[in-house]
N, C-alpha and C positions, 0 to 999 in steps of 0.2 A: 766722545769725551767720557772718562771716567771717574766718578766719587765715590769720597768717603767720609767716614765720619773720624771729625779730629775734636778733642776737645770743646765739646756737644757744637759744633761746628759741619756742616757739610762742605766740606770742600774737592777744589780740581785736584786729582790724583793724576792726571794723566791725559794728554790731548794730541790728534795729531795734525799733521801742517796745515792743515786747510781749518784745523781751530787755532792757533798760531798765528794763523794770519790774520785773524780777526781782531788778533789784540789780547789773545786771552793767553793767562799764566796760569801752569800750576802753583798748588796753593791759594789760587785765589778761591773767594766765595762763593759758592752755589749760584744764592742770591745776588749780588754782584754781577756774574754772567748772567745769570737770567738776566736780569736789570739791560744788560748789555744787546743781548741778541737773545729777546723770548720763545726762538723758534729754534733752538740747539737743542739736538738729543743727548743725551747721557745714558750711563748706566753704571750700574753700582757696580765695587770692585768686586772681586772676589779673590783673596789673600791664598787662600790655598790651591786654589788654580792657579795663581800666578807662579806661590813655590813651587807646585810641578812641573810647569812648564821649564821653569829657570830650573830643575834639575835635570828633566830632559834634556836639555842644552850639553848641561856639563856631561850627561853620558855619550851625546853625541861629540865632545869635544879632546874624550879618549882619546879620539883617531889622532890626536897631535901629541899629545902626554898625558899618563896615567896622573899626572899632580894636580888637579883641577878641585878649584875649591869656588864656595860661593861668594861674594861680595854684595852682603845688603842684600836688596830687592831683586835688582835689577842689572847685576855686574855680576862676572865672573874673573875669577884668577887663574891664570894659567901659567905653571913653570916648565917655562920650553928648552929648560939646560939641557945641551948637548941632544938636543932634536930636532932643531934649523936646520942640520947640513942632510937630515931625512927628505928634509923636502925642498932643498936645492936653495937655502939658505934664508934667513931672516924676513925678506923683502917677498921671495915666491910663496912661502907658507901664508904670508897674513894672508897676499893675495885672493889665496886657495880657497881660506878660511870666509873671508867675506866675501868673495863670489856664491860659495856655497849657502851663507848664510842668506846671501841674497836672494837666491833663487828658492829657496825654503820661504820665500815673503818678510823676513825681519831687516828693518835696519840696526846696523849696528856700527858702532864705536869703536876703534881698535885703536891699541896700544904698544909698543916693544922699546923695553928698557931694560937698563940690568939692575936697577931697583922696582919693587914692586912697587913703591909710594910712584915714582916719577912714570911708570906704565897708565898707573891711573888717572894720574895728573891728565898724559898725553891721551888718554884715550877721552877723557870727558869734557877736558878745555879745548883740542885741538884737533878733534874730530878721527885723523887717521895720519899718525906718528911715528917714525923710529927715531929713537933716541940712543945716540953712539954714547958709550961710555967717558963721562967727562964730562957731558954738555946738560947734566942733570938741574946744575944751577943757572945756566941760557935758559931752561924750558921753563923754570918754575919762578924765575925774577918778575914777567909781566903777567902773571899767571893772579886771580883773585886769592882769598887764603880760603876760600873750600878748597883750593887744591889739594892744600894740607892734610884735610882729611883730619879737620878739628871738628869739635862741639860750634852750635848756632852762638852758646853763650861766649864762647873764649873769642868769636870772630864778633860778634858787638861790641867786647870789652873792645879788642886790637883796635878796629872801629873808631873806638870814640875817643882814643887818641892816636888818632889819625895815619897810623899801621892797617892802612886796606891792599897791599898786596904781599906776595911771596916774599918778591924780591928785599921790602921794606923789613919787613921780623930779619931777613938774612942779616939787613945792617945792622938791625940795631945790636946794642950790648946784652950779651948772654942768661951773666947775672941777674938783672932788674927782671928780663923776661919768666922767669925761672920763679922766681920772686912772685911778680905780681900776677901771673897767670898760670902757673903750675907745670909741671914736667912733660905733661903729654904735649905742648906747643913745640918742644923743643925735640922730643923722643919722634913724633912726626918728621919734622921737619930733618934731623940725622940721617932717618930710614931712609927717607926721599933722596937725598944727597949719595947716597951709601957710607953713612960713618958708621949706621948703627946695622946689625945683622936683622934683619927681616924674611921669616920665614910662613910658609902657609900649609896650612894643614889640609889636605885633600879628604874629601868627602869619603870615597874610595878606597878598602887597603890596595897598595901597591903591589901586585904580584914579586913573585923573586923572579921568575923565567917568562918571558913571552916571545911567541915569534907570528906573525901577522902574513898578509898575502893582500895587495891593492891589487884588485880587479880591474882592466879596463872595459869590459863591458859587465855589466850585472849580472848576477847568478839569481834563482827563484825556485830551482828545485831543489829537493834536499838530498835528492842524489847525489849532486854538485855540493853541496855544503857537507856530506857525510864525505867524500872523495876527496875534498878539499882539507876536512879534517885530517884524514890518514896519511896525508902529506906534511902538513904542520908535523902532527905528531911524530915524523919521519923525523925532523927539521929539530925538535925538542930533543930528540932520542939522545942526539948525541951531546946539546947542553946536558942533560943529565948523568949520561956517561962519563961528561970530565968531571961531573965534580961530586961521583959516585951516590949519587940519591935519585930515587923513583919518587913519581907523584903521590900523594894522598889525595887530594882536591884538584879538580882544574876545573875551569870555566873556558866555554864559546862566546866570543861577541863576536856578532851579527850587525855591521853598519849598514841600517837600509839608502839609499839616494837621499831621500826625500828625510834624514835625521832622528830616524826613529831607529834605536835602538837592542837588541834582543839578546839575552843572555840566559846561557844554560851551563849549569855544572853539575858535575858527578864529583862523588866519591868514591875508595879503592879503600877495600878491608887490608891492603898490601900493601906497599909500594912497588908502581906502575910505570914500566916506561916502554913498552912493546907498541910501538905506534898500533897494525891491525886490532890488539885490545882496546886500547883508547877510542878506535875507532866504530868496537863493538857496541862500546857504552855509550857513545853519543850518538848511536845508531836507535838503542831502546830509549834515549831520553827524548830524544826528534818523537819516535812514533808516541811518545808518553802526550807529548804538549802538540800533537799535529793538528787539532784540534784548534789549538790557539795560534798556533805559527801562522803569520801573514808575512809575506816575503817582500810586498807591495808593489814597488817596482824595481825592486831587486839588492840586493847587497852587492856591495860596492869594496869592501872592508870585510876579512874575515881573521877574528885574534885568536890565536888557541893560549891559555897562560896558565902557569903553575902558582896556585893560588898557595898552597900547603906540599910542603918535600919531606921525604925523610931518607935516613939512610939504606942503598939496598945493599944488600948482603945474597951476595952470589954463594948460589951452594952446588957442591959437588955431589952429585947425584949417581949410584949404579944402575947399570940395569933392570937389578931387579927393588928398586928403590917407589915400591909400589905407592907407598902412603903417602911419598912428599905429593906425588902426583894430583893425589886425588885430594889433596889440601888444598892445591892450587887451584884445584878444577870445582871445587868447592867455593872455595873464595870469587873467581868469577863469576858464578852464579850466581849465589848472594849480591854481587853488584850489580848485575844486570838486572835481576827484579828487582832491587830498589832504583837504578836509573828508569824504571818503568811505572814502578808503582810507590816510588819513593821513601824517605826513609826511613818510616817505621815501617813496611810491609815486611824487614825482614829483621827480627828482635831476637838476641843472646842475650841469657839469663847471666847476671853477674851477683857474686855471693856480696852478703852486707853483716855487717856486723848484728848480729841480731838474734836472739835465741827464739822467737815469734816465729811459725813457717810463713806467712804471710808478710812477715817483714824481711824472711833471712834472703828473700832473692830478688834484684832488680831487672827490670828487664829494659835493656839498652841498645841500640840502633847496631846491627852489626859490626862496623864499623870501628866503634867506640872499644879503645882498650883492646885491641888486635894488638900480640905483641910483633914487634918490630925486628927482632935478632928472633932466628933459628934456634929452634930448641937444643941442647945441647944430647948429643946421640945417646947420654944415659939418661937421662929422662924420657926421650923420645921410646926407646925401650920398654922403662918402664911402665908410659901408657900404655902399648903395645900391648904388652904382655905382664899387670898388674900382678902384685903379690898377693898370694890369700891374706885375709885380714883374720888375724889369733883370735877376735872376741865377732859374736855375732850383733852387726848393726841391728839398731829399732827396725823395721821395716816400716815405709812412709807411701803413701798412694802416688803414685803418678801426677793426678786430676787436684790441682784446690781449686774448690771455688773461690771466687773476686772476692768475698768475704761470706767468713763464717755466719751460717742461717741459724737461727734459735729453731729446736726439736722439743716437743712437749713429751714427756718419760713422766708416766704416771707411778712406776714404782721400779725399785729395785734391787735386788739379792740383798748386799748390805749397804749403809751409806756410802759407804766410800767404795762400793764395787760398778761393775756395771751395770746397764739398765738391761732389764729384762724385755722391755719392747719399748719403741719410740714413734713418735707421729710428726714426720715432714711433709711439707707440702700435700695435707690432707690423707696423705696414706698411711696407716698403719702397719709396722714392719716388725713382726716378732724375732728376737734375736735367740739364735740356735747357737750362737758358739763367740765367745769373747776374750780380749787376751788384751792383758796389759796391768795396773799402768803405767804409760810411761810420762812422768812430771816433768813439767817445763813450765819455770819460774821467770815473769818477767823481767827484764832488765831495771836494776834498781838506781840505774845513773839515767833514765829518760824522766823522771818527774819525783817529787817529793811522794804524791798518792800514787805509785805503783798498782798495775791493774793487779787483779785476786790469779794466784795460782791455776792452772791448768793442767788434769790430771788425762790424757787422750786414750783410748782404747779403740782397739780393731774390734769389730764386729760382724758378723755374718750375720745375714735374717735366714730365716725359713729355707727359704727360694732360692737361697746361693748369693744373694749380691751383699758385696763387703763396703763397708764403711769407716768413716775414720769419725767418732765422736771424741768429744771432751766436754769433762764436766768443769767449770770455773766456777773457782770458790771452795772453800774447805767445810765442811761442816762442823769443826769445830771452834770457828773462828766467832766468837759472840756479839763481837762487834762488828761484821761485815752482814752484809745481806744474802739472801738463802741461795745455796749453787744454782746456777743452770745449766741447761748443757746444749750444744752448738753442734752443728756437723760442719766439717770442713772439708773432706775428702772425699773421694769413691774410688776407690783399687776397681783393675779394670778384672 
């Protein structure tokens, strides 16, 4: 038996038949049962175990429709539109579904209706139901009014004047109902009937493309799961083909026997639809998590789906068409060390608005911002074989550091030139040759107090090694505080 606390109350959460038999309900009192039979164990609930378990469930209950949502505690919603004739209709799927549930150790409840209200009805008043369409008002006439799927309050008021089942709220008049106990009495009771449209939101997004493969004996090696992949993917190639778009995203679910579920996805800096590729990446994701992969007593169920499409754009390539090549071959790369070591091990710098070099560049998952269309042949060119630029850029280091270090500059040339030597991290580095400045003012749209100016200069020490300082702050600003100066760079 299982408690909890309810309005500073301990009470029965949950018992099963051989406490049942004893007389004992949920909801009832701790005390109470005690009182009853002093020799019962219990144990306290635990709410968030229970939520996992019941989402376990629903990941295991994919195998029948990706539309699976939760209901409360203890119930699941399932829309099995037009995926009964998958499994040889209506009557064989539940079958499936509670044999397998059963031999997982759970009892359970089932229900099939073409209202959700009236599935639930049958599955909690009537143990194990199908409900043909039309007969929504037969099932729910002798039915209590929790069928309804009301409030405790709305069914005491019904209650107490003497509307204790389904069928009785059907007869009565609309209005008065409407009236004296409010809309949801009535908005239930539509859904159930099907007057009203009731839908359920899945826990899940929905793939756009999947195609699966039911095993009749179990797989456990992942040789068999990576071979089993590049068949699916065979199988996708040509969804994607009609309807001219490549993958960006997919995922693997992995049904074990025994309801335990395993799912792995990659991502494509491209759009993807060459099954042996597909089958590349889920080859380094496997050896990524091999670690964690347990296969148990085997999968039963393998789904390959297209979580994320876009469109692929076929290009006409010559012979000597060296660079699209090696974009490509580049791009696979990149995906494969992140389907192995995930997705930040491989980061593209993207520009940002920003005149700070520490702000001007983000860095973003490969992935991220890949454009989609082929670059057009005069541009593609122009990377190629870039135009000299008429004015000479600042030159800027390579290397920043994560953030600029404060440098102690005991003196120098003039105020506002460079420093004649500077002390980082305990070393003293005399400067033989400097050049600049070049200013760069913060942006005056990030805050009302604007940080102080930044004047950066190149520098060499002694020894040859170049540096990127700045000095923040102006000295002739009388109301600001006195410059300092920061090193942010090292030219290699």
């Amino acid at each position: 038996m299982v408690s909890r606390q309810e309005a500073n109350a301990r009470r029965v959460a949950a018992l099963d038949e051989k406490a049942e038999a004893l007389g004992l309900k949920r909801g009832m009192g701790m005390a109470d049962a005690r009182a009853m039979h002093p020799g019962i164990d219990f144990v306290e609930a635990d709410a968030a175990a229970d939520r996992r378990l019941l989402e376990g469930l629903a990941d295991w209950c994919d195998r029948y429709t990706p539309l699976v949502a939760l209901d409360g505690e203890d119930g699941l919603f399932l829309d099995i539109t037009g995926c009964a004739a998958l499994f040889g209709g209506e009557r064989a799927m539940l079958d499936d579904m509670l044999a397998r549930f059963f031999h997982q150790g759970f009892d359970v409840r089932a229900g099939i209706a073409s209202t959700a209200g009236a599935a639930w009805a049958a599955a909690r008043f009537c143990g194990e139901r199908l409900v043909e369409r039309g007969e929504e008002e037969a099932l729910l006439s002798p039915l209590p009014l929790a069928a309804l799927r009301i409030g405790a309050d709305v069914r005491g008021s019904l209650e107490s004047v003497g509307l204790r089942t389904a069928g009785a709220v059907m007869s009565a008049p609309r209005a008065p109902l409407t009236r004296r106990f409010g809309r949801e009495l009535l908005m239930r009771l539509d859904q159930a009937l099907g007057r009203l449209e009731e839908s359920i939101s899945p826990r899940l997004p929905v793939p756009s493309l999947s195609v699966e493969r039911q095993l009749a004996e179990p797989i456990v090696l992942t040789d068999d799961v990576e071979a089993l992949t590049g068949m699916l993917a065979a199988t996708l190639k040509r969804d994607l083909e009609r309807r001219g778009e490549g993958a960006r995203r997919l995922a693997l679910a992995l049904f074990r026997v025994d309801g335990v579920v395993s799912r792995i996805a990659v991502a494509t800096s491209r759009p993807l639809r060459e099954p042996e590729l597909i089958r590349r990446l889920f080859h380094e994701r496997l050896v990524a998590v091999e670690q964690d992969f347990d296969a148990g007593y085997g999968f039963d169920l393998v789904r390959l789906s297209v979580l994320s499409a876009a469109p692929f754009h076929i290009r006409q390539n010559d012979l000597a068409d060296k660079a699209d090549r090696d974009e490509d071959d580049l791009a696979l790369f990149t995906d494969r060390v992140r389907a192995r070591l995930g997705e930040g091990a491989v980061l593209r710098p993207l520009a940002v608005e920003s005149h700070l070099p520490e702000r001007a560049i983000a860095l973003r998952p490969s992935a991220d911002g890949v454009a989609q269309k082929p670059l057009p042949a005069e541009r593609r060119d122009r990377i190629r074989n870039p135009r000299p630029v008429p004015h000479r850029l600042p030159e800027r280091p390579i290397r920043l550091l994560r953030q600029p270090e404060p440098v102690d500059v005991p003196a120098s040339e003039i105020p506002e030139g460079p420093p004649l030597q500077f002390r980082w991290r305990r070393a003293l580095h005399r400067v033989a040759r400097a050049e600049g400045p070049e200013r760069i003012a913060p942006e005056w749209w990030r805050s009302a107090e604007a940080e102080p100016t930044r004047d950066y200069y190149r520098v060499e020490d002694v020894e040859g090694r170049r540096y990127w300082l700045y000095r923040q702050g102006l000295y002739d600003e009388a109301d600001q505080p006195s410059p300092r100066w920061f090193l942010h760079g090292i030219f290699p």
